[in-house]
C-alpha positions in Angstrom: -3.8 32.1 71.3 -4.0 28.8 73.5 -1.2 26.4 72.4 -2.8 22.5 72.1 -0.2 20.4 72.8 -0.7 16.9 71.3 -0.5 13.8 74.3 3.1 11.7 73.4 2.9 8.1 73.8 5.5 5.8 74.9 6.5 7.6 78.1 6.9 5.7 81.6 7.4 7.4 84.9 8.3 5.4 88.6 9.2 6.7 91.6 12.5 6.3 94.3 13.7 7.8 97.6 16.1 9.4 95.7 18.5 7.1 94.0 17.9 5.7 90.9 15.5 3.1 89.9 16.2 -0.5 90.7 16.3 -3.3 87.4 12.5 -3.9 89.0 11.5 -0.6 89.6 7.6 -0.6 88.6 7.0 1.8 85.7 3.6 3.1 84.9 2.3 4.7 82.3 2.9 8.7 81.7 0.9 11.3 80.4 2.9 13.0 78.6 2.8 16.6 78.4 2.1 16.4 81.9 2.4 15.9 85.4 2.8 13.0 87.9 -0.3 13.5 89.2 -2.0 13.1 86.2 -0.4 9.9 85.5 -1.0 8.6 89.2 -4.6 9.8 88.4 -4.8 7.7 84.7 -3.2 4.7 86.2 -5.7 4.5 89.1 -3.4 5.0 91.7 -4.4 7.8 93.5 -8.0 9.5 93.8 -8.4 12.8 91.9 -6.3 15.2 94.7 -8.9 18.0 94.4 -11.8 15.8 95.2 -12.9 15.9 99.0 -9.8 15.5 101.2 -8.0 13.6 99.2 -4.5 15.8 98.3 -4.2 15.2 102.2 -2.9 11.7 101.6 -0.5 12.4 98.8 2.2 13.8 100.5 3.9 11.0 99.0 4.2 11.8 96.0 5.8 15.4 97.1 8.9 13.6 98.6 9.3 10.9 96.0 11.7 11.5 93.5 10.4 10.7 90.1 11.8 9.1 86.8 10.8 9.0 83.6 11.8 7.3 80.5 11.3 6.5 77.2 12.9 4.9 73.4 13.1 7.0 70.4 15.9 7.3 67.3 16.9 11.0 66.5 19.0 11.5 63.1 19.5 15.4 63.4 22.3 16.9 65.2 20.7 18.9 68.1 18.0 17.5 70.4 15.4 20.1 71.7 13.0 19.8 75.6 10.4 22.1 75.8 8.2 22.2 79.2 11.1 20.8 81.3 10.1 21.6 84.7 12.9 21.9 87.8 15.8 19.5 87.1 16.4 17.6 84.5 19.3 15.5 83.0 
């Protein structure tokens, strides 16, 4: 059975050399469950990476370090991440 996993709205991702964001960091849009290449892809700011030759010129977005946020209000006592993928705090 194939688990559909309903899109979340309200998430922003940007990108750093490795530090945090600065105050005017530019944030785009996420696509949440997802990946940063999806969002790169929805936001128009890279070409779709398995079309022609593109994935050749996103090396980029391999050595960037990438943020994300969002807002939300929580009133139970325990606060649950599925899909994390490598580090995460």
């Amino acid at each position: 059975m194939t688990q559909v996993r309903t899109p979340v709205t309200g998430f922003e991702l940007t990108w750093t050399d490795g530090g945090p964001p600065e105050d005017d960091a530019v944030w785009l849009p996420a696509v949440v469950p997802g990946g940063v290449h999806e969002s790169l892809l929805e936001a128009g700011r890279i070409e779709h990476p398995y079309s022609d030759d593109n994935e050749h010129g996103l090396g980029w977005v391999h050595d960037a370090t990438w943020w994300y946020r969002t807002r939300f209000s929580c009133d139970a006592g325990v606060l649950r991440f599925d899909g994390l993928d490598t580090a995460a705090e």
